[in-house]
N, C-alpha and C positions, 0 to 999 in steps of 0.2 A: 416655325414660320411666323412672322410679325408683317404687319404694314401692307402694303400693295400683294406681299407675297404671302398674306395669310387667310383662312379661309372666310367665305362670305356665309354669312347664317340667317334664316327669312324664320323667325319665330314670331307662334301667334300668341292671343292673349298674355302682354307684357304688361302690362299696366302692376301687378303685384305677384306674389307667389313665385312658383318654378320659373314663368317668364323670366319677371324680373330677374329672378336668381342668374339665369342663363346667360342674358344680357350684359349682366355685370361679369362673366366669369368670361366671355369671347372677348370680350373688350381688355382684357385684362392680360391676357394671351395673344395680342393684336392680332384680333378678329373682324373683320367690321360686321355689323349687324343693320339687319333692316328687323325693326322693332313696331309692331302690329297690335293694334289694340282696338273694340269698338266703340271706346270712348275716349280718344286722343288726348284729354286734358289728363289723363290717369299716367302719360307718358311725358310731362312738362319734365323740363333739366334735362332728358335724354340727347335733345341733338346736339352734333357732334362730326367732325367730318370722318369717322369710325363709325356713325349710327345714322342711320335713314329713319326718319318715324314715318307714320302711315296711319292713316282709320282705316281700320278693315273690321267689317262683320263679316266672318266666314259663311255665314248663314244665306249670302245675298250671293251666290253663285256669278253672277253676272260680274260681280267687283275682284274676282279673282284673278282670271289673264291681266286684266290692268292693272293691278295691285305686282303684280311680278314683272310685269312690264316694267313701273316705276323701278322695281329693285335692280333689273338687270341695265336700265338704260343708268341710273346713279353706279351702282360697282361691277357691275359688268358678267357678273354670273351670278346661281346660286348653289355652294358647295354642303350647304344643309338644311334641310326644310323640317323646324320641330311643331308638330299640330299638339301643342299647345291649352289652346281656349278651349275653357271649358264653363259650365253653371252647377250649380247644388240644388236637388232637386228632393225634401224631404218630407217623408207623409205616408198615411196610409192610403194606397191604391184608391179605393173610393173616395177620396177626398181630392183628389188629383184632375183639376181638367183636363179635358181632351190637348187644347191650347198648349198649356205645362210639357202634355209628353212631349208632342211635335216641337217644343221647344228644347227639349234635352235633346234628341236624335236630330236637332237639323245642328244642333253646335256641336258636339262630343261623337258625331256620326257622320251624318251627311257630309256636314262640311269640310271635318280632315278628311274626308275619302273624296270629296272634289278639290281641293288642292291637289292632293298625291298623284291621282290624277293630270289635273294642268302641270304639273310640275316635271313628271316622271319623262314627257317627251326633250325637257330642256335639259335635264343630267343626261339622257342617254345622246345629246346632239354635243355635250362639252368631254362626253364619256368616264363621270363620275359622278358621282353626289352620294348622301347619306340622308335619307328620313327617319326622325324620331316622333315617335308619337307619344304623347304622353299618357300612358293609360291607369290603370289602378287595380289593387288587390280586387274589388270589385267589378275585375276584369275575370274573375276566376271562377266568383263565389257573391250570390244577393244577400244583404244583412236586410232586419228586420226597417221597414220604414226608408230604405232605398232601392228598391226595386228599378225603378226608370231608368235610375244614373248607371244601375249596374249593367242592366238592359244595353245601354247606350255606351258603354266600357266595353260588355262582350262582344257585340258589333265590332265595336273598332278592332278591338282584336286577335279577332276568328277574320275579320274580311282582310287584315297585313299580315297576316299567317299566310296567303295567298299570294300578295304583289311579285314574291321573287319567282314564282311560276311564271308566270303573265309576262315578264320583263327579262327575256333571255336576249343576251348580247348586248347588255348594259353592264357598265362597273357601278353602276349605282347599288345601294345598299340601304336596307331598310331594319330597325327594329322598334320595341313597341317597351317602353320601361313602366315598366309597376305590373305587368302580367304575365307570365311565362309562359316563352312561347315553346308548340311543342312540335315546330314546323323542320323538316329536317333543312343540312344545307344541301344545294340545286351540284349536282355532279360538275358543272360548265364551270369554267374560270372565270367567265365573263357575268354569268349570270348575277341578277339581285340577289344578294343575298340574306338570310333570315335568322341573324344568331338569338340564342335563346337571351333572354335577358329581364333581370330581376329587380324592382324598386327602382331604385336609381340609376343602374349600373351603364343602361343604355345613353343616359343623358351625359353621364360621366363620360364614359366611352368618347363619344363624340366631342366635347370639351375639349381633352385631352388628347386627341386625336390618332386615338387606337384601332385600327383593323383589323 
């Protein structure tokens, strides 16, 4: 699928990293993207009539319906939602403010789980989509000196271990890459689905646009 007839992708934190990675690889595959960052000037060169840019701080719940709003009123659906944004958060616990944590858990937590959320009613109304979430080995297992981040990884991916329960008579589909999940698949046809998925494989997955 290229051009008009290929899929729409709403990923967060683009400014560098996975983002960026991802944006370049949809685009490349004619994809269009709606490309999402909290600091906009980190997204310069992006636009493009394939590429919507956006400021979004996930963290601002309020900016979110609008933020999808923009995507769907520019290309007209969203066929994959990747959460993305994330912070590094390193220290020993006592050294850590209160501030710090609440700020790992409202971007690498709260936030993709309010997207997924606002989103999950607009794939089940076009009766498709794919969410990726970007998680981390650290979704598994705490190493010494990031406890928060890990903290803020298991979350995410114990709470979309769940979504394809919640979400029967959607073709929407959901997985979570860099943490294995160990959620089974939902018996229904229709249901979200939850495949397991390792490091990469989910981000791939969806690129390449495997089912």
């Amino acid at each position: 699928m290229t051009g008009q007839d290929g899929r729409v992708w709403f990923i967060t934190g683009c400014s560098s990293g996975f983002g960026r990675a991802l944006v370049d690889a949809a685009r490349v595959r004619g994809d269009r993207v709606v490309a999402t960052a909290r600091r906009p000037d980190g997204l310069a060169g992006l636009q493009g009539d394939d590429v919507f840019v956006l400021q979004l701080d996930v963290t601002h719940e309020e900016a979110l319906e609008p933020a999808l709003t923009a995507a769907t009123d520019r290309f007209g659906r969203i066929d994959v939602l990747v959460n993305n944004a994330g912070i590094g958060l390193v220290g020993a616990l006592e050294e850590m403010r209160i501030d710090e944590l609440c700020a790992a858990m409202e971007t690498m937590f709260f936030g993709p789980t309010a997207l997924t959320r606002a989103v999950l009613p607009r794939m089940r109304a076009q009766g498709s989509g794919t969410i990726v979430q970007i998680s981390s080995q650290g979704g598994r297992m705490a190493g010494p000196g990031v406890s928060a981040y890990c903290a803020a990884k298991f979350a995410l991916a114990q709470t979309l271990s769940r979504v394809y329960g919640r979400s029967a008579r959607s073709s929407a589909r959901s997985s979570c890459a860099g943490s294995r999940s160990h959620a089974r698949r939902h018996s229904r046809p229709n249901a979200v689905r939850q495949p397991n998925a390792t490091g990469r494989s989910a981000a791939r997955a969806a690129v390449h646009g495997k089912r």
